[in-house]
N, C-alpha and C positions, 0 to 999 in steps of 0.2 A: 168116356169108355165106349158108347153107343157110336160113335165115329170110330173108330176103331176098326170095331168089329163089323160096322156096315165096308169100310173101306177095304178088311180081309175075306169077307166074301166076295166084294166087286172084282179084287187081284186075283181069287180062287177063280171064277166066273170065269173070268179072259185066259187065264193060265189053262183050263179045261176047255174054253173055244180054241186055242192056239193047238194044241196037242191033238184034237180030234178033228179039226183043219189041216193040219199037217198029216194026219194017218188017210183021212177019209177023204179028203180032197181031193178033185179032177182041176186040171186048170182050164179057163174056159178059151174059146175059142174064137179067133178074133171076129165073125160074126156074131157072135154073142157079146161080146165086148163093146161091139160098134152100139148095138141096140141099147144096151145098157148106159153106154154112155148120150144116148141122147134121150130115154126116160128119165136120168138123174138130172141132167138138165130144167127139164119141165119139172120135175118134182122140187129141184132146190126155188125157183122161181115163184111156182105154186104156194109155200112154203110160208119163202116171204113175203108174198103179199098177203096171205093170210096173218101174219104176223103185224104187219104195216095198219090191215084194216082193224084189227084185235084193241092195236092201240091207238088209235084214230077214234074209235066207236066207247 
C-alpha cells in the first residue's frame, strides 16, 4: 500500500512539473543550448567516475 501511494505522488509530482512547464515555460535558445550541452557532458562523466571510484573503494 506504501508503494502505491509513494508512486501517486511521484505521477502527481511530474503531472504538476509537466502543466507548469507547459504554462511557464520559455524555450531556450540555441546558445544556451550549446552551453548546456557541454556542462552535461562533464557532469554525466564527472558522475561516473564518481560512481566507478564509490565502488572500487
Amino acid at each position: 500500500m506504501t508503494l502505491l501511494i509513494i508512486l501517486a505522488c511521484v505521477f502527481g509530482a511530474v503531472a504538476i512539473m509537466l502543466v507548469l512547464g507547459e504554462r511557464y515555460g520559455k524555450p531556450m535558445s540555441s546558445e544556451q543550448q550549446t552551453k548546456f550541452s557541454k556542462i552535461s557532458w562533464v557532469l554525466v562523466f564527472v558522475i561516473l567516475l564518481a560512481a566507478i571510484v564509490r565502488e572500487v573503494v
